[in-house]
C-alpha positions as CSV (number, residue, x, y, z in Angstrom):
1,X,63.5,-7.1,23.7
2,X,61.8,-7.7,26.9
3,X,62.5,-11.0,28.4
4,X,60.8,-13.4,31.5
5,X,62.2,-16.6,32.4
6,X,60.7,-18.2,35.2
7,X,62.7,-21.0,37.4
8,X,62.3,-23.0,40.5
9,X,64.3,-21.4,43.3
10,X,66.0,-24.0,44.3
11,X,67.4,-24.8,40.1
12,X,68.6,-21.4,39.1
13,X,70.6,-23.3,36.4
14,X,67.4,-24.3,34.1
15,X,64.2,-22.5,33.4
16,X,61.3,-23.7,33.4
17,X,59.3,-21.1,31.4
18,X,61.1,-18.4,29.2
19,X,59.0,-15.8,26.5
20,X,59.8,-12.0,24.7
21,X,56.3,-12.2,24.4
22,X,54.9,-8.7,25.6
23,X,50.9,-10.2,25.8
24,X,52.3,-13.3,27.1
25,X,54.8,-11.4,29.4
26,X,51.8,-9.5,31.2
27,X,49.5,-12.8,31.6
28,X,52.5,-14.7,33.8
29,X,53.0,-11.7,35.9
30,X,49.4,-11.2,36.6
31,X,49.3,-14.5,38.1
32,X,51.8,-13.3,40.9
33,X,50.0,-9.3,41.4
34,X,52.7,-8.3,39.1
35,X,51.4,-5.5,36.9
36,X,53.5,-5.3,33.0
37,X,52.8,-2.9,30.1
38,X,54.3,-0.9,27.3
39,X,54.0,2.7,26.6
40,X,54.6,4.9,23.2
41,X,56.0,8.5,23.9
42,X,53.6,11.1,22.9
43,X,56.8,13.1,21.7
44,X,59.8,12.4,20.7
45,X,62.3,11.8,23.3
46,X,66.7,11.6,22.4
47,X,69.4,11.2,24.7
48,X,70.2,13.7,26.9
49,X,66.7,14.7,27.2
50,X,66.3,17.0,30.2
51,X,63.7,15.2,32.9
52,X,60.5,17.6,32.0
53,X,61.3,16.6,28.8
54,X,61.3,12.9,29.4
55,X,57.7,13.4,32.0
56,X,56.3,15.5,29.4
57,X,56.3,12.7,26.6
58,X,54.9,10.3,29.3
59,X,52.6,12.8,30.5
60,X,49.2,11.2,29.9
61,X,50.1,7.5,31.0
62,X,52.2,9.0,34.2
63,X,49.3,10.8,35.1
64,X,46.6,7.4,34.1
65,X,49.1,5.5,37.1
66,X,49.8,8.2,39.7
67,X,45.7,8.5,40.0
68,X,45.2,4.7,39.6
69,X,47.5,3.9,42.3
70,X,47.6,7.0,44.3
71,X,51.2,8.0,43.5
72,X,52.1,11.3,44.9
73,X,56.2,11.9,43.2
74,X,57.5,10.8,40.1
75,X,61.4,11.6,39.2
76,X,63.7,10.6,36.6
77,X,66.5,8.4,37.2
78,X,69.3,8.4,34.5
79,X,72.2,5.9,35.0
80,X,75.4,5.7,32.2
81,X,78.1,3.4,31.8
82,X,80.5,6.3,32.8
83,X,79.2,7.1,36.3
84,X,81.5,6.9,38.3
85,X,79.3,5.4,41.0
86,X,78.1,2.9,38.7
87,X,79.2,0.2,41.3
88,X,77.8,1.4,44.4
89,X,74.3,2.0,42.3
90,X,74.4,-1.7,41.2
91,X,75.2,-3.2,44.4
92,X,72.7,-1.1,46.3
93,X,69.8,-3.5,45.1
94,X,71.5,-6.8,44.4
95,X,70.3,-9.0,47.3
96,X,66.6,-10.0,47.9
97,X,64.5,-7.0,49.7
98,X,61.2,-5.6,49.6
99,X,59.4,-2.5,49.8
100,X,56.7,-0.9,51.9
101,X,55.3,0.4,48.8
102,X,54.6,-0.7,44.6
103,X,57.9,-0.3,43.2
104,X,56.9,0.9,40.1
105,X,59.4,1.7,37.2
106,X,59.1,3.1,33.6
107,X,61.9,2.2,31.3
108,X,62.1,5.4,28.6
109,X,65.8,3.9,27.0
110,X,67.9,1.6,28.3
111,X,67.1,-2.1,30.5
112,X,67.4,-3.7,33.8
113,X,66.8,-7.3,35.1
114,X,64.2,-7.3,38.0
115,X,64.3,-10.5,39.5
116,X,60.9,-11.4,41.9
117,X,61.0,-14.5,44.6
118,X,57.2,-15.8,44.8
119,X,56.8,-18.4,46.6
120,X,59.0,-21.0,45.4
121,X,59.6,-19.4,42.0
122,X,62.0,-17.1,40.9
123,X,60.4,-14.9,37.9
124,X,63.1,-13.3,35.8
125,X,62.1,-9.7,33.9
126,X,64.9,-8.3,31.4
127,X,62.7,-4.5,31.4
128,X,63.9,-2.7,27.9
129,X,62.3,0.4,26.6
130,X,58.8,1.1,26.6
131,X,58.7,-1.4,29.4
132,X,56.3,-0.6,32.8
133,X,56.7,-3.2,35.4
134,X,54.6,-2.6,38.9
135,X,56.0,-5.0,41.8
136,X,53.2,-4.9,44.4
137,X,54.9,-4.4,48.0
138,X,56.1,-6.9,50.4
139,X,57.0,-8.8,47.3
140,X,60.7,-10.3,47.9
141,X,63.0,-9.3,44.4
142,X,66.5,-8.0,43.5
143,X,67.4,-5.5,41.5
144,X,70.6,-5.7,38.8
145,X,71.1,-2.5,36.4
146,X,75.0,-4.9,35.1
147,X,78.0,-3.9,34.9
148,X,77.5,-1.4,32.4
149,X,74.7,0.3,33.2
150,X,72.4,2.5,30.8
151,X,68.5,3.1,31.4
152,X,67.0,6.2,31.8
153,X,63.8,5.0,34.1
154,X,60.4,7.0,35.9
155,X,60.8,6.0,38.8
156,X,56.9,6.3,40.6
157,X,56.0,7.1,44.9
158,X,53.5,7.5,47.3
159,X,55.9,8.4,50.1
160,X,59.5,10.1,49.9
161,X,60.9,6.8,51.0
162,X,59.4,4.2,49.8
163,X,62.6,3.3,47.8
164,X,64.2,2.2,50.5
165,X,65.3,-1.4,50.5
166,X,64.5,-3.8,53.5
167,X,66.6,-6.8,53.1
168,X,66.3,-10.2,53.8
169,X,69.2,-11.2,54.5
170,X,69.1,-14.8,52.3
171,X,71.9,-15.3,49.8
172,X,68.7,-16.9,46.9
173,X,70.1,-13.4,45.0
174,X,73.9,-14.5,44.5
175,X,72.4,-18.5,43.2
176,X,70.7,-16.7,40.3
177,X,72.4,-15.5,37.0
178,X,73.3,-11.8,37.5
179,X,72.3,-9.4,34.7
180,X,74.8,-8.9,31.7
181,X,77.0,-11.8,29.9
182,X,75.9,-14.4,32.5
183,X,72.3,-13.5,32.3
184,X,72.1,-16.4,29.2
């Protein structure tokens, strides 16, 4: 079930606003630029579905984003609990960074924690499936897939690298719950 918590950033112990409230989830991020939506599959979509397979039940609302917002590349990222890179993936993205571009990510199975630093609030969003979360750029976040990582996620581009991380280089990242049995 998708999950926002909202804290202060300097009280990562206590927050001040949690909901699993899809509606309710959208009208907090809003406040901050953040765009949040569902989305049904057109077709039905099982595990070790290919990537066309996976774009082609999506096909209608990937299409609906990539115009609305100019994407230009849309891939499919699939991340198991057996990778053997699994650690190196997670770590990639742990410490507050920004992009030059939306990050925009479409959760088809699986979930990951985005965690966004506004101002001086710390916004908390456990993404599940059927979960579309759109972080406008420049906006300050980390990243957390856990230990044992499983999603299968459309990842969303207007340029070949506007994944690429540009750190901070604050620690506000390691004071916050990471994602998995500490997450609460």
């Amino acid at each position: 079930m998708s999950r926002l918590r909202i804290f202060s950033d300097s009280n990562p112990g206590t927050p001040e606003f949690t909901s699993h409230d899809g509606d309710e989830i959208a009208r907090e991020l809003a406040r901050i630029g953040v765009h949040f939506e569902r989305w049904q599959a057109s077709q039905p979509v099982s595990a070790g579905a290919s990537p066309e397979q996976v774009l082609a039940a999506y096909r209608a609302d990937i299409d609906r984003i990539s115009a609305e917002r100019g994407f230009t590349t849309v891939d499919v990222i699939s991340i198991a609990p057996d990778n053997p890179n699994k650690d190196e993936l997670r770590g990639k993205f742990l410490d507050e960074h920004y992009h030059k571009e939306d990050e925009v990510r479409f959760f088809v199975d699986g979930s990951g924690l985005f965690t966004l630093h506004v101002e001086d609030r710390v916004y908390e969003i456990e993404c599940v499936k059927d979960d579309l979360i759109a972080v406008p750029d420049g906006t300050t976040h980390w990243f957390d897939m856990g230990p044992e990582p499983r999603f299968v996620a459309i990842r969303f581009f207007q340029q070949p690298d506007g994944w690429i991380g540009h750190f901070t280089g604050t620690d506000i990242a390691r004071k916050f719950p990471r994602y998995g049995k500490d997450a609460g």
